[in-house]
C-alpha positions in Angstrom: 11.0 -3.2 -2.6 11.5 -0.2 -4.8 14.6 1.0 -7.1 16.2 4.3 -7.0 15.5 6.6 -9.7 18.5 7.0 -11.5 19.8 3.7 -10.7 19.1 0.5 -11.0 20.2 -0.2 -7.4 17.5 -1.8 -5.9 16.2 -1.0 -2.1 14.4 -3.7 0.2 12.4 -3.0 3.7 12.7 -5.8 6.4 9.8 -5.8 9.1 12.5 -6.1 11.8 14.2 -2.8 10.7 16.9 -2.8 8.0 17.1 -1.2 5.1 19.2 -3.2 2.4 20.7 -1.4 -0.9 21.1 -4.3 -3.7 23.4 -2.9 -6.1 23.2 -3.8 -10.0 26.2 -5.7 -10.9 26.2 -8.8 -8.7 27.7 -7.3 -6.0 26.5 -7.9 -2.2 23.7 -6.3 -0.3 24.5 -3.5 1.9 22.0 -2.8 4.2 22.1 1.4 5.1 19.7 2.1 7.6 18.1 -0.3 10.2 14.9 1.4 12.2 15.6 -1.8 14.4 15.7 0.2 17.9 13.0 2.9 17.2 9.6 0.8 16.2 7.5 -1.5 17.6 7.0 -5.2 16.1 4.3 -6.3 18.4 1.1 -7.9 16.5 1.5 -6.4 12.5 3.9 -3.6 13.6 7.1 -3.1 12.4 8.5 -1.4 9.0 5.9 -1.5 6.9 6.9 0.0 3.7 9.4 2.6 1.4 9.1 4.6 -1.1 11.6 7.6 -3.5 10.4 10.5 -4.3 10.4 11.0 -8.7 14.1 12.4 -8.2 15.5 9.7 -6.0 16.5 12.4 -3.5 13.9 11.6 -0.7 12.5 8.5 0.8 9.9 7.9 2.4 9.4 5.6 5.2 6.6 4.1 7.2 6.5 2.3 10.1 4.9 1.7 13.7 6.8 3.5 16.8 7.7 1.9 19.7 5.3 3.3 21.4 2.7 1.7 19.1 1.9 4.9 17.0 1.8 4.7 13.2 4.4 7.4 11.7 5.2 8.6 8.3 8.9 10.0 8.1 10.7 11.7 5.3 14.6 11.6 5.2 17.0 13.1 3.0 18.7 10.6 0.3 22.2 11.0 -1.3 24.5 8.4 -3.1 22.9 5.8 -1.9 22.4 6.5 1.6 20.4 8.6 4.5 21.9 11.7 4.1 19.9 13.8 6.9 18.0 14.4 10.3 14.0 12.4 9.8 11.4 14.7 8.9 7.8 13.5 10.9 5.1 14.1 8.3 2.5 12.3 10.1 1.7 10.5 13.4 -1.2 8.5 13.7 -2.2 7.1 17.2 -2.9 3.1 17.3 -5.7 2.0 19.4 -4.6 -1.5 18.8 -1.1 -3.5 17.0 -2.9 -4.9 14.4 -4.2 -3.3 10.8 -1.9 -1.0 10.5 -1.8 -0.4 6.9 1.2 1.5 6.5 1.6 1.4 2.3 3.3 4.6 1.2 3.6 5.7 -2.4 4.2 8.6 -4.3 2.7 9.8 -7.4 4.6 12.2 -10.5 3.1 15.7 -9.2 5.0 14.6 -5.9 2.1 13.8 -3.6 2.2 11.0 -1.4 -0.2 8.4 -0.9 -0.6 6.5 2.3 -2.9 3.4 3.7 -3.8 3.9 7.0 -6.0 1.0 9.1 -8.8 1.1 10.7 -6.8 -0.1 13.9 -8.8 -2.8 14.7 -9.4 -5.1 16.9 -8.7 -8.3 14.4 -12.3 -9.6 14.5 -14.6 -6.7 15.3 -16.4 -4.3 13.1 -14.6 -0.6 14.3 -16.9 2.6 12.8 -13.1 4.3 12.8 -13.2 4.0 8.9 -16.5 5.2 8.6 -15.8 9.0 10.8 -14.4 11.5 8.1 -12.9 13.4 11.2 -10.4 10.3 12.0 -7.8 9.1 9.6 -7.7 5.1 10.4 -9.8 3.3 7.4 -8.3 5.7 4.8 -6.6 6.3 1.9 -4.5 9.4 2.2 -3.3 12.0 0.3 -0.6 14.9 1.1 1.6 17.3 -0.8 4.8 17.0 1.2 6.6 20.6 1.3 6.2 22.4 4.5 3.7 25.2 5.0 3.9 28.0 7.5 4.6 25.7 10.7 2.8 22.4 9.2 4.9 19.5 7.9 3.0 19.0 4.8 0.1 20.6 2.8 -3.6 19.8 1.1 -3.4 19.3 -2.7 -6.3 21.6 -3.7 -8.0 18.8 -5.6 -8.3 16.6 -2.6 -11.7 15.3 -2.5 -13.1 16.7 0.7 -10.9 20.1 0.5 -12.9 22.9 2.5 -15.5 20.9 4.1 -14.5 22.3 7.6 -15.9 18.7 9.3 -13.8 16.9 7.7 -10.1 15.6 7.3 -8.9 17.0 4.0 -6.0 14.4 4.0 -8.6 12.0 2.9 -8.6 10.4 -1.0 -11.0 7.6 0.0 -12.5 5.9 3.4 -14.6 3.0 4.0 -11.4 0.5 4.2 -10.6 -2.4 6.6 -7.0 -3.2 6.5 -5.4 -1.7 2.7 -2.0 -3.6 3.2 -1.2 -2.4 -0.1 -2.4 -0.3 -2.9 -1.4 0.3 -6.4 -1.4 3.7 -8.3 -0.9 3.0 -12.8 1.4 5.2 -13.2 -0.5 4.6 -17.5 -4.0 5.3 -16.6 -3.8 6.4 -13.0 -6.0 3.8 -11.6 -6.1 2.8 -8.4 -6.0 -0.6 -6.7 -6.6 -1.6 -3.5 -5.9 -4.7 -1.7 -8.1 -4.6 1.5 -7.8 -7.9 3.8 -11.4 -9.2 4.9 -12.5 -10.5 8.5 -13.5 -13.8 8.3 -15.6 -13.7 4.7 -14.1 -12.5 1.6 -10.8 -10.6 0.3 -11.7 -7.8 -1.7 -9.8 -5.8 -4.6 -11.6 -2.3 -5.2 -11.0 -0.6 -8.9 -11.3 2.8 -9.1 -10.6 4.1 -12.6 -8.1 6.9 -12.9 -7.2 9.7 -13.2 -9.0 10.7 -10.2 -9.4 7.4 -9.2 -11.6 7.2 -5.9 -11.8 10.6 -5.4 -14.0 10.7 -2.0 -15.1 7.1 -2.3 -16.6 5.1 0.7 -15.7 1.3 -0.2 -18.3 0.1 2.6 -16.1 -0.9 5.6 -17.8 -2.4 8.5 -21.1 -2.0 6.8 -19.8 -4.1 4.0 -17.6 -7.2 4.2 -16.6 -7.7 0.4 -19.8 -7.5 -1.1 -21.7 -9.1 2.0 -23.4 -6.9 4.4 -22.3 -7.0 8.3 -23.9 -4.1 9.2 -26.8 -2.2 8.9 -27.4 1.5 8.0 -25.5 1.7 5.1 -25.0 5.2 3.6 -26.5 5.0 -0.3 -22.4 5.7 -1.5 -20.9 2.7 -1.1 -18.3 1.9 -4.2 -18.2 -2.1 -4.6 -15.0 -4.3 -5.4 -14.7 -5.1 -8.5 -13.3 -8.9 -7.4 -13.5 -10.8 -4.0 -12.9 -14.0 -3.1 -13.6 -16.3 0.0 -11.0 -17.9 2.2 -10.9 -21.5 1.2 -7.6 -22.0 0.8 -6.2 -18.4 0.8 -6.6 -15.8 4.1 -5.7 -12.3 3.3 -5.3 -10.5 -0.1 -1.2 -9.3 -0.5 -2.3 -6.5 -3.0 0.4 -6.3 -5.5 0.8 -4.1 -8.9 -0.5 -3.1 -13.0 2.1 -4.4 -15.0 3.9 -2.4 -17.0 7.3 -4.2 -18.1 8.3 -5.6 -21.5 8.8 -8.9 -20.6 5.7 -10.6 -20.7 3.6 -9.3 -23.0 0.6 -10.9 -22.2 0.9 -9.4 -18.7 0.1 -5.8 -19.9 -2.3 -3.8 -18.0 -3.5 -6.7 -16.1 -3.6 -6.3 -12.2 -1.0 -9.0 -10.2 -1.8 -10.4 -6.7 -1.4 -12.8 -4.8 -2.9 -14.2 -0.8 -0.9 -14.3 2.4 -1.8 -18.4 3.0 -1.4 -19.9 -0.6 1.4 -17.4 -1.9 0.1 -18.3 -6.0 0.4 -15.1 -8.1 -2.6 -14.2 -9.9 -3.7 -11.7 -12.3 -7.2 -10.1 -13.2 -8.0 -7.9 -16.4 -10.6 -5.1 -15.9 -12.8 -3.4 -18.9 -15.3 -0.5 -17.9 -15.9 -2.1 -14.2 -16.1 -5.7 -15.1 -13.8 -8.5 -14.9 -13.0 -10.3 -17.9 -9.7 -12.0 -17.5 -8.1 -14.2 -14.7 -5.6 -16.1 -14.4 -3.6 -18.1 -11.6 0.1 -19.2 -12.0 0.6 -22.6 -10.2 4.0 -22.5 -11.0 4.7 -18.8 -9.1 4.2 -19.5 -6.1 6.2 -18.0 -2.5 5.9 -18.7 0.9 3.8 -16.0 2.6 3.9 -12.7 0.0 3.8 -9.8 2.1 4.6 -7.3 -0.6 5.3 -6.6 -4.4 7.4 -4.3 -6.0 7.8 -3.0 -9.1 11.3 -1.3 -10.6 11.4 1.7 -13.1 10.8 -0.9 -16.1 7.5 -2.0 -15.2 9.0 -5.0 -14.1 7.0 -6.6 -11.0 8.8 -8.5 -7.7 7.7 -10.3 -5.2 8.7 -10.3 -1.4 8.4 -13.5 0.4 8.6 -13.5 4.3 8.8 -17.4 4.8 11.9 -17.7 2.4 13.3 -14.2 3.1 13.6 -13.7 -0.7 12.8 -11.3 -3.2 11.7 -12.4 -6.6 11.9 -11.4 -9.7 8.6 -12.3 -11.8 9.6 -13.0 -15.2 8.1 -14.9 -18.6 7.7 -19.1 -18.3 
């Protein structure tokens, strides 16, 4: 879920397809676009996520094509609808249907962010995220304008720009499954939700404003905090929380909050877990935990996503009740 710049219309993504514009004002849900008959939904494919540019006047959708392929696609935007022919920013072959990614944000400068999987399969230990020559395990990052006869270009600050072995659309690397990541639009920290195997979910901090900058966040060597494989490069960055199944399954990475409306809430980091759908939210101080807190009473059937509107305001997507949330003050 995302709103418009300019607007307050809101703008939800449904896995099957659809694109839905809910208007402010109480009036009904329109839904402007469905991807329906072009992507895949076999295993976690599907429409995976959307995202405006700062101006409202390009969005930016990810998804998996039928053929099984992760792609990135720009489209033009206008009054509240698709006003133009796709644009293809990026293709990414799928060796498997399953860890995906497929989170898609975009920063003030203009640069777009992207999760990308490390394609699985479900339970092994893939070296994908580990090869700086292959994109799946990674946190991307792209300036979007065309060059010469390329569909996007390398921010000069990128990490790894002019090592000639390897991809300079890389931010960070060493991830499993980063359903969704978070970028403070106040500090310009990042967050990462990354799903575990069968041991822990991890949440990896990296402090802004160049937040992760050519981290490696361990993935397979590194389960969490627990080693599953050995030769582990010296590098590896940490999470700065993890937590083991129990009763939860896989980490829904949601947002920083930013709103007015709960006070209390400010700066601190909101998530929740695929199984138990409770929100939670952590406080950070120089690397170290020193606040949690879990809210019995917020609690949705299978969170697959939050969102967060202009305000700082946070949402929650629920796929069991096919609802979007508002999160606001008890």
């Amino acid at each position: 879920m995302v709103q418009h710049p300019g607007t307050d219309d809101l703008y939800v993504s449904s896995l099957e397809g659809p694109i839905v514009r809910v208007p402010a004002g109480g009036v009904g849900p329109t839904t402007i676009a469905d991807f329906g008959g072009q992507i895949s939904t076999s295993g976690e494919s599907g429409l995976l996520d959307i995202s405006f540019d700062a101006g409202g006047d390009l969005l930016y959708v990810s998804l998996v094509e039928s053929d099984g392929d992760l792609a990135l696609i720009e489209i033009p935007f206008v009054a509240g609808s698709l006003a133009g022919r796709p644009r293809s920013l990026l293709v990414i072959p799928s060796p498997t249907d399953v860890h995906h990614a497929g989170d898609v944000d975009v920063d003030a400068a203009g640069n777009v962010w992207y999760a990308v999987g490390d394609g699985g399969p479900s339970q092994g230990l893939s070296t994908r995220a580990q090869d700086l020559n292959d994109l799946h395990g990674k946190l991307l990052r792209i300036d979007p304008r065309p060059a010469s006869e390329a569909p996007y270009q390398i921010p000069p600050d990128n990490p790894f720009v002019g090592r000639p072995d390897v991809r300079p659309e890389i931010w960070a690397y060493g991830l499993r499954n980063p359903w969704r990541f978070d970028l403070d639009p106040v500090t310009g920290d990042l967050w990462i939700g990354d799903v575990g195997r069968n041991g822990p979910e991890e949440i990896d901090h990296l402090p802004g404003p160049q937040g992760g900058a050519g981290a490696n966040l361990g993935w397979p060597y590194f389960e969490g905090t627990t080693a599953t494989l050995e030769g582990a490069p010296p590098e590896i960055v940490g999470p700065v929380l993890e937590y083991p199944h129990d009763d939860r399954c896989a980490v829904t990475g949601g947002g920083v909050y930013r709103g007015d409306g709960i006070p209390a809430l400010t700066g601190a980091y909101v998530y929740s877990d695929l199984c138990d759908g409770i929100v939670r939210a952590v406080s950070v101080s120089d690397g170290v935990v020193v606040a949690e807190h879990a809210f019995e009473e917020a609690q949705a059937g299978y969170p697959v996503s939050f969102g967060t509107d202009l305000a700082g305001e946070l949402y929650l997507c629920s796929f069991d009740l096919n609802t979007v949330f508002r999160i606001v003050a008890r």
